[in-house]
C-alpha positions as protocol buffer text, in pm:
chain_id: "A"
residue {
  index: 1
  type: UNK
  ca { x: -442 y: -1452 z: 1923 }
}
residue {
  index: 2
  type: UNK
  ca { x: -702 y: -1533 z: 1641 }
}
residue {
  index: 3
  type: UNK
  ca { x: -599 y: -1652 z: 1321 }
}
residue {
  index: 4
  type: UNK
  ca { x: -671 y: -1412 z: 1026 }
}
residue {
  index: 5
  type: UNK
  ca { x: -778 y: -1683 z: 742 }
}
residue {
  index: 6
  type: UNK
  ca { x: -968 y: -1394 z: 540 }
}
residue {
  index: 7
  type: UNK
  ca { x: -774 y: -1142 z: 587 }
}
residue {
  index: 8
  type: UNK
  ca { x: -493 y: -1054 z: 312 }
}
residue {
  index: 9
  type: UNK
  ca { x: -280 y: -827 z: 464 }
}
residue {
  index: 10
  type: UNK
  ca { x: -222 y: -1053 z: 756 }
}
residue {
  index: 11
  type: UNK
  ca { x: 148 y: -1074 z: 841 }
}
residue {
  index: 12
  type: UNK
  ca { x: 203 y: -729 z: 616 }
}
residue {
  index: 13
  type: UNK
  ca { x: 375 y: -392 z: 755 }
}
residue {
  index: 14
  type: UNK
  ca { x: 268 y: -59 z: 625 }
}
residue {
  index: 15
  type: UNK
  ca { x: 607 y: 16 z: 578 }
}
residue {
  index: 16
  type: UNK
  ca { x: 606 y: -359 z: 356 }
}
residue {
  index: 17
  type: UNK
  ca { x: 285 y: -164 z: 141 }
}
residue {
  index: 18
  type: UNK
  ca { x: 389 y: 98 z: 100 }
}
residue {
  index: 19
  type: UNK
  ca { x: 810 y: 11 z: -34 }
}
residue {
  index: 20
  type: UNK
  ca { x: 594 y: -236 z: -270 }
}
residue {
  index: 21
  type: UNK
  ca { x: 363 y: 48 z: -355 }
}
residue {
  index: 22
  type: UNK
  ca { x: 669 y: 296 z: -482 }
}
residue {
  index: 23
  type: UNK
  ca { x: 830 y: 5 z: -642 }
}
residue {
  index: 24
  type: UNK
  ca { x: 544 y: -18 z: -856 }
}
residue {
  index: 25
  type: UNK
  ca { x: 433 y: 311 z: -863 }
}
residue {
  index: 26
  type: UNK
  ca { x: 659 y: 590 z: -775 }
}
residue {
  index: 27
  type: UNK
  ca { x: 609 y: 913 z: -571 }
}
residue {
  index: 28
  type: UNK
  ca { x: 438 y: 1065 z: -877 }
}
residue {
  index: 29
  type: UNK
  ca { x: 228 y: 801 z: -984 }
}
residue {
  index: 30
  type: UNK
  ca { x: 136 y: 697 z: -648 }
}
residue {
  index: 31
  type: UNK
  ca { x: 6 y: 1045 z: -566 }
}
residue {
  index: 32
  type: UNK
  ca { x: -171 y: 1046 z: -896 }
}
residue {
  index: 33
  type: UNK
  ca { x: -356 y: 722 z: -797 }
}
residue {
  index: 34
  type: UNK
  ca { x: -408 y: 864 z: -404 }
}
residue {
  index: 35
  type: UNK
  ca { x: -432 y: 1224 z: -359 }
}
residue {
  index: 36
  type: UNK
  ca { x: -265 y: 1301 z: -26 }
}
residue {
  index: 37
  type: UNK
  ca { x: -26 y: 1542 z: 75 }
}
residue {
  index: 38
  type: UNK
  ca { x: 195 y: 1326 z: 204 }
}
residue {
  index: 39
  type: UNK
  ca { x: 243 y: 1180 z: -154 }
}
residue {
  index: 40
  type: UNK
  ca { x: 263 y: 1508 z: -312 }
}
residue {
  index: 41
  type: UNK
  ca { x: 435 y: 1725 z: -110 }
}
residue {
  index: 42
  type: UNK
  ca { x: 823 y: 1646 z: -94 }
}
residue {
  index: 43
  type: UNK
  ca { x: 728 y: 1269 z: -9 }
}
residue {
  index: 44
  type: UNK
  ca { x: 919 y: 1042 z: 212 }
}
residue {
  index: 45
  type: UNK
  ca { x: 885 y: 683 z: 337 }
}
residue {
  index: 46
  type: UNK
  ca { x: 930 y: 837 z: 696 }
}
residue {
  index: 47
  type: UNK
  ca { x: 673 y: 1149 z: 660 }
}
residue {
  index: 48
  type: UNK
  ca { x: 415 y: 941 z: 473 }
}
residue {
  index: 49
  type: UNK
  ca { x: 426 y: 598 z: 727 }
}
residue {
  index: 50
  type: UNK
  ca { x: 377 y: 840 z: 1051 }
}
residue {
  index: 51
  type: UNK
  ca { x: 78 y: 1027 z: 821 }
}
residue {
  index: 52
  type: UNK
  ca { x: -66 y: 708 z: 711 }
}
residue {
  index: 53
  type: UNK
  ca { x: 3 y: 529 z: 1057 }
}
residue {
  index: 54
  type: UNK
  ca { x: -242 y: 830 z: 1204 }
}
residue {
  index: 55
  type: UNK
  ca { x: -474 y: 877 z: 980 }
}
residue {
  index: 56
  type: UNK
  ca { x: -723 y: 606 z: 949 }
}
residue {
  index: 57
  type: UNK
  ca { x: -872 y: 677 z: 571 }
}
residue {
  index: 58
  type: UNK
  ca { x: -555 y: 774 z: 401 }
}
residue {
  index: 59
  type: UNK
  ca { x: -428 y: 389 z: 503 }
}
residue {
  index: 60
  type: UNK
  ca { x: -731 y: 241 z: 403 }
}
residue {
  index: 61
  type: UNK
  ca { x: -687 y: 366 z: 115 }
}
residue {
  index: 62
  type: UNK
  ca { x: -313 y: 244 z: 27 }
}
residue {
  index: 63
  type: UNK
  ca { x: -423 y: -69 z: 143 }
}
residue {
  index: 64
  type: UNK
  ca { x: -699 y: -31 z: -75 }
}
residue {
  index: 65
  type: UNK
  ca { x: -477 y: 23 z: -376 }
}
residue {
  index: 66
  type: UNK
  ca { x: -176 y: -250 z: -279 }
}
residue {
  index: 67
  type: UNK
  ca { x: -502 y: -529 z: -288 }
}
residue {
  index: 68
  type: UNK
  ca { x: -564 y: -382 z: -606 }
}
residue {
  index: 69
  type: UNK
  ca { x: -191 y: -398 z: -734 }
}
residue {
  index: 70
  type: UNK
  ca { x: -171 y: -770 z: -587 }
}
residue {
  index: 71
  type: UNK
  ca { x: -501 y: -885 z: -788 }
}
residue {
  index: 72
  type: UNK
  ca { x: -395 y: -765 z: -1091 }
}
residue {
  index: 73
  type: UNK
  ca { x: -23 y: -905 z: -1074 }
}
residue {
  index: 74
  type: UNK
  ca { x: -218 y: -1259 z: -964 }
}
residue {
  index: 75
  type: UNK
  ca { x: -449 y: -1217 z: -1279 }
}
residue {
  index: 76
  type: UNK
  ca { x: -159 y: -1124 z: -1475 }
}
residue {
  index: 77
  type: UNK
  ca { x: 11 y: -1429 z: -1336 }
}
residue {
  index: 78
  type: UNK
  ca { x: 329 y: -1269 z: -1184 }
}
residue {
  index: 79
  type: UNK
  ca { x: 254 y: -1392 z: -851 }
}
residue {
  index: 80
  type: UNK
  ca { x: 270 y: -1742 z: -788 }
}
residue {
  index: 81
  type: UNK
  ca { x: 19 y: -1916 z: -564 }
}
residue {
  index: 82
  type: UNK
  ca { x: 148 y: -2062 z: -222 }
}
């Protein structure tokens, strides 16, 4: 198996993005920020992991938006490094 230096969500479920994503966010806000269906449209974990887990663009774009939410807790210094 190769190792996945440059790669940030390494080692991280959808199901890990997108729990951190509502923690954050919230159903509303989070399909606000990413207008899916699935977000929208009496959302749950289950029915939006086996849409996202499908559909190719909608994950890239939660992944998109968790990278986001990670850079800007780092900047804001509520991460610490490892």
């Amino acid at each position: 198996m190769q190792e996945q230096k440059n790669n940030p969500l390494h080692g991280i479920t959808l199901e890990m993005i997108l729990k951190e994503l509502l923690y954050q966010y919230g159903w509303e806000e989070l399909g606000y920020r990413i207008r899916i269906n699935c977000f929208t449209s009496n959302p749950t974990t289950k029915s939006s992991l086996t849409f996202l887990r499908k559909t190719p663009w909608a994950r890239t774009k939660v992944e998109n938006l968790y990278l986001e939410m990670m850079r800007t807790r780092e900047r804001k210094g509520e991460i610490e490094e490892k």
